[in-house]
Each structure stands twice: as C-alpha cells, then as structure tokens.
C-alpha positions in Angstrom: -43.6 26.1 46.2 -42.8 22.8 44.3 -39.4 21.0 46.3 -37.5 19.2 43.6 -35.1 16.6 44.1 -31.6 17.4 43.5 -30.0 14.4 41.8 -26.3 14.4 42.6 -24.3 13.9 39.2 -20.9 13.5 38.2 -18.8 16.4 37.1 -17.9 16.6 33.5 -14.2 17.6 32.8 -11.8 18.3 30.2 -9.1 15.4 29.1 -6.1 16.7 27.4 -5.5 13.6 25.0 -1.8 13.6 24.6 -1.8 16.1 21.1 1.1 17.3 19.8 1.8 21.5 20.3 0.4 22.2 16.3 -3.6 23.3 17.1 -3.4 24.3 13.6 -3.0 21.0 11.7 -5.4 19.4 14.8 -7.9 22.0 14.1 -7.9 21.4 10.1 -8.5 17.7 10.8 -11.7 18.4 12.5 -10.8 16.8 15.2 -11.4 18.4 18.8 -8.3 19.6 21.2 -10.0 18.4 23.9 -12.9 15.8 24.8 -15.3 16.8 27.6 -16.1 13.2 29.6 -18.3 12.7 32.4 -15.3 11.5 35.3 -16.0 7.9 36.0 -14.6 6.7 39.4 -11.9 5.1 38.8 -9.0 3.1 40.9 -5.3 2.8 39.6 -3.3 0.4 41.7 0.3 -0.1 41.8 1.6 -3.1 42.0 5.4 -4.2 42.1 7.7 -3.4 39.4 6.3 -1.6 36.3 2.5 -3.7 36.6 -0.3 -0.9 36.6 -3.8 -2.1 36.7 -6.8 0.3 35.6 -10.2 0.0 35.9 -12.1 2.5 35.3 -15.9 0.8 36.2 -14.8 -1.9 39.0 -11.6 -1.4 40.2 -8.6 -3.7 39.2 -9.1 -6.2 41.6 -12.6 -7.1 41.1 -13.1 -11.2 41.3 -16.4 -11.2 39.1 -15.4 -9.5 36.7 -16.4 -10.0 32.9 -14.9 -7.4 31.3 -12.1 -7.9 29.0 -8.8 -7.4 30.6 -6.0 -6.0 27.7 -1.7 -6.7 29.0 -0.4 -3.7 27.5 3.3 -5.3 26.7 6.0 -3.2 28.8 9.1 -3.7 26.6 11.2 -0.6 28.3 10.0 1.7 25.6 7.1 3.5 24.3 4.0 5.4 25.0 3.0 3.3 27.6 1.0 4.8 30.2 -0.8 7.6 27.1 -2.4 3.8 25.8 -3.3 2.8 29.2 -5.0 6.2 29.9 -7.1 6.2 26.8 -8.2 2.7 27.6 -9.1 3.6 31.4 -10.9 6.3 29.7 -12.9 4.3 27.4 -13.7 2.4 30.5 -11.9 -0.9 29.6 -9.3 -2.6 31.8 -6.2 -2.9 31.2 -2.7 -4.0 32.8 0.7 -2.5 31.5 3.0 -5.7 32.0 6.1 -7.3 30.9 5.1 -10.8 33.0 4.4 -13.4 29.8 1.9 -15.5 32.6 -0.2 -12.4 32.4 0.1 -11.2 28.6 -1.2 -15.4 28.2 -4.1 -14.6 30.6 -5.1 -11.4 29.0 -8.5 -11.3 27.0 -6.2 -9.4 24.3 -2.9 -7.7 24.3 -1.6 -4.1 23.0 2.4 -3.6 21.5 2.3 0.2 21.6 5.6 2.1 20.1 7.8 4.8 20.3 11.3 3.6 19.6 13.8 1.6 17.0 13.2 -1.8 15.7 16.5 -3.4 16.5 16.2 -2.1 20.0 12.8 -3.3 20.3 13.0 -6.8 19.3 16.2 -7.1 21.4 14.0 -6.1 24.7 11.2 -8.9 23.8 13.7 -11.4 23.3 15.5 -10.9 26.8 12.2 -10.7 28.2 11.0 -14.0 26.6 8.4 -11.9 24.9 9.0 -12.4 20.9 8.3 -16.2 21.5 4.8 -15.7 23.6 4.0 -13.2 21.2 4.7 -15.0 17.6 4.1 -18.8 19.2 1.1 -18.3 22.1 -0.6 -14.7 22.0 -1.0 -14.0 18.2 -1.8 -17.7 17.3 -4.7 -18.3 19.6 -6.5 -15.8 18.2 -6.7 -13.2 21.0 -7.2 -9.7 19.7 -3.8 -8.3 19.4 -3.3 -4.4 18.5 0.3 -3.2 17.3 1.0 0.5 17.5 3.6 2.6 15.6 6.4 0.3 15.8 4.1 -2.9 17.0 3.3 -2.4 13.3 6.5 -2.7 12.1 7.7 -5.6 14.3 5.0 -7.9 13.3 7.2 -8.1 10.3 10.0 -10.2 8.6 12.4 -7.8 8.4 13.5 -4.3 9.0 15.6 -2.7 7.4 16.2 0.2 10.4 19.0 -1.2 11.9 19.1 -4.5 9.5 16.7 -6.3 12.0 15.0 -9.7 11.7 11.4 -9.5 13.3 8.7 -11.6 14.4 8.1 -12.8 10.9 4.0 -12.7 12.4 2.9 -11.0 9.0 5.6 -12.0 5.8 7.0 -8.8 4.2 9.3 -6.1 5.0 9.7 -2.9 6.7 11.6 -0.3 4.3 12.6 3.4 4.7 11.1 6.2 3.4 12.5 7.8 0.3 14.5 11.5 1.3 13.3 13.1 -2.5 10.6 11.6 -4.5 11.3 12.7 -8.6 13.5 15.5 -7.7 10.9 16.6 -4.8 12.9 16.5 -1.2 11.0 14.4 1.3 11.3 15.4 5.0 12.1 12.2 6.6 10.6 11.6 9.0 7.2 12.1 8.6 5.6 14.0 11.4 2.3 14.6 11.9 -1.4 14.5 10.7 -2.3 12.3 7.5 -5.4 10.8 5.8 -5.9 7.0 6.0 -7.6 6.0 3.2 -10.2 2.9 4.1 -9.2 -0.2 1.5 -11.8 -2.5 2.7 -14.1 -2.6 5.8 -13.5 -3.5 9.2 -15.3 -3.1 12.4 -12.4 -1.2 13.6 -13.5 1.3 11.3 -16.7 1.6 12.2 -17.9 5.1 13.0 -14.7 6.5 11.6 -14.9 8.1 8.4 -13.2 7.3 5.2 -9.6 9.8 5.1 -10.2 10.6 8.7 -6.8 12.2 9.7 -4.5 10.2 11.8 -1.3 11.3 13.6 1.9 9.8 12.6 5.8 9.8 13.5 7.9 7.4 11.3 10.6 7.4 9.4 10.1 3.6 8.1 6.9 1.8 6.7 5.5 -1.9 5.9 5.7 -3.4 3.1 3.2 -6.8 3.4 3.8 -9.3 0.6 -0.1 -10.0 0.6 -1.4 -6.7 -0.1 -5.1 -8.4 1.3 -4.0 -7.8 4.6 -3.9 -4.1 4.3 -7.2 -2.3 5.4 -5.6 1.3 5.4 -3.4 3.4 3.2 -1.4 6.5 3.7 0.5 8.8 1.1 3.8 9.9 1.8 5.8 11.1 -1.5 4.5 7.3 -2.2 1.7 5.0 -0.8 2.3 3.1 2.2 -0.1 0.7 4.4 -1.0 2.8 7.1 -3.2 -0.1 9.4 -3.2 -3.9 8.5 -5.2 -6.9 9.9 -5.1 -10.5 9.7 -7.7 -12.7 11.8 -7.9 -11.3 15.4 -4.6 -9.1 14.5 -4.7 -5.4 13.8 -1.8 -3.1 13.8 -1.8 0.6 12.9 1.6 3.0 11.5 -0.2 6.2 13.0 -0.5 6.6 17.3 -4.0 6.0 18.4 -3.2 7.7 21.8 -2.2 11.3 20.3 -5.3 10.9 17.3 -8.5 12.4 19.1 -11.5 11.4 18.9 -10.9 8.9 15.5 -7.8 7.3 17.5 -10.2 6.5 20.8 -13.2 5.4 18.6 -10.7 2.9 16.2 -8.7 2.2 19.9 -12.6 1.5 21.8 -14.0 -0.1 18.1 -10.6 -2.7 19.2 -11.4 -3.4 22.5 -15.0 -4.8 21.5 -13.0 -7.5 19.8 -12.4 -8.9 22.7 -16.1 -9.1 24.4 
C-alpha cells in the first residue's frame, strides 16, 4: 500500500454578491448568482467610530505592508460595507473612513453611492471632505473610483435638488426624461443594462464589450468634453454610463451588486494603484 500525503486545503465557499431578487434578468446577462472562492483568512478589525479595516492577506495592521491601502469615504450614506466586502474579497485592503488624514494617506480612495446629491454634498462639506477631495485627493493623482452617485458628484452641477457639486469634471448632471416621443419612460431606471465600451481602458480589461451592468438612477451626467467618457448606456436616450480622466474613474452603474464584470472592472481599479 502506497501512503499519500494528505495536503490540508482551504475550503471553497459560496459568496452571495449583494444581487438584486430578479435571477431572471441576472441569468440573461450571463453573469453567475454566485461566485465559488477559495476562503482566504482574513481579519476585520474595528476600530472607533465607523473606521473598518480589512485585509484579507495580512491583516489590517501589518507594518510591512506594500499593498495598496483604498479609504473607502464614509459620508453617512451608501453601500458602504457591500464595496468594502468585494474589495476584501478581491484580496485588497481597504479602510471605510470619514478621517481626511487617512483618505490623504490612502494609496487611492472610493466614493461609493446610494443616496441624493444635495444630501450628499452637504455631508462632505460638514465633514471637510469636498475640499480634500476636489483640492488634495483627486489632484495628486491617486486613483480615485466614484460609484453611482460618486459619479454624479464629480460634477458641476446637479439638477436633483438644484445642487452645486465638486465642479472635479465640468458638465452637468440632468434627469432622465419620463416619455421619450410619446413612449413613457419608467423613471427611475432599475436594473441590468449594457455599457457600451467608447474607447479602451485598463479598467476594461477582461470585460467584454456590452457586458451588462446593474444600475439604479433616476439622474445621469452630462460631461462637456465628451473625451472623458469611456462607457455609454441607453436609456430612452444615451447617457455616459463610466467616465475617466487621469487617475479618475467613476461609474453610473454599482460595481458591488454587478457579478463577476463589477469585481473584475472593481479588481481591474485597484491595480491602479500598485
């Protein structure tokens, strides 16, 4: 009899990724329900306040470190902890935060969104955040990811509740139509949608061309340079559905509730920052 060595390996396990209840439409998009991952060990400390810290390969409080460390920006609103999830799942670290020191020390920094734009940009500025975002963060070139409406606030000007923006990227953020020649428009738009790829980008890459995103908005960006523009949607009319400029990408559609394109555009992000 021949003794083979049993090698001890990690258990693989199902991650529910945060999709909407609709299989259908998430099955037509060829895009799996779940993703079967081999569990990495991972640590998640809490600190005080609202600071979370994941790491998914070290541990949050590793000294020698190299890997990229992303302040997911805590604003009192939004998908916060689905984004930090996805990223520990990826394996990258990543802090959710609404301490400017730390969103300056991070390798790169996330706005995710779920919410209104006049409420948003009134939490960043009693935070202090619009200023380290439009004057320190974005300028120096760190990678910087806006999600949903960290899309729309990168912006002049909103018109959901009349609101001036960041003024990051100049243009406007306008509401879609309710009918479109006669044609009633559900408003807003829910659910999966094609992005059609305008020009490359290595936050494309390995994500096919009208790949189905997942999208909840009832108000879309209007850039003034359409060159900044790397992704377009159709709703009743077209619409720039993810933008970049420099080290700056920001997206209309959630990565977090995407599958498998959402993680690999979400992952494809965070090697920016390497």
């Amino acid at each position: 009899m021949v003794l083979r060595e049993r090698r001890r390996s990690r258990p693989n396990r199902k991650i529910w990724l945060d999709f909407p209840h609709k299989a259908d439409s998430v099955r037509e998009s060829g895009l799996p329900l779940f993703l079967t991952i081999s569990a990495p060990r991972s640590e998640v400390i809490e600190k005080s306040g609202h600071d979370k810290t994941y790491d998914s390969t070290r541990g949050p409080n590793y000294e020698g470190a190299l890997d990229p460390m992303f302040a997911i920006i805590d604003y009192k609103a939004g998908n916060l902890t689905s984004v930090a999830h996805a990223l520990k799942h990826l394996g990258h670290r990543c802090e959710i935060t609404d301490s400017p020191e730390k969103i300056r020390r991070a390798d790169g920094a996330i706005l995710p969104g779920v919410g209104a734009a006049g409420a948003t940009m009134r939490n960043l500025r009693v935070l202090g955040l619009d200023r380290v975002l439009r004057d320190e963060v974005i300028p120096a070139g760190k990678p910087f990811l806006g999600i949903c409406i960290g899309i729309q606030v990168l912006f002049d000007h909103s018109d959901e509740d009349e609101e001036d923006c960041l003024g990051v990227i100049r243009g406007r953020v306008a509401k879609y139509p309710t009918s479109i020649e006669g044609r009633v428009l559900k408003v807003p738009q829910i659910g999966w949608n094609r992005v059609l790829q305008l020009r490359r980008h290595r936050v494309f890459e390995g994500v096919p061309d009208n790949t189905r995103f997942y999208f909840v908005n009832s108000f879309y960006p209007i850039p003034d340079d359409p060159e900044v523009v790397i992704g377009e949607g159709e709703y009743g009319l077209r619409f720039a559905a993810a933008i970049a400029q420099g080290n700056l990408v920001a997206t209309q559609f959630h990565l977090e509730k995407s599958g498998a394109a959402g993680l690999r555009f979400l992952d494809n992000f965070c090697k920016m920052a390497a």
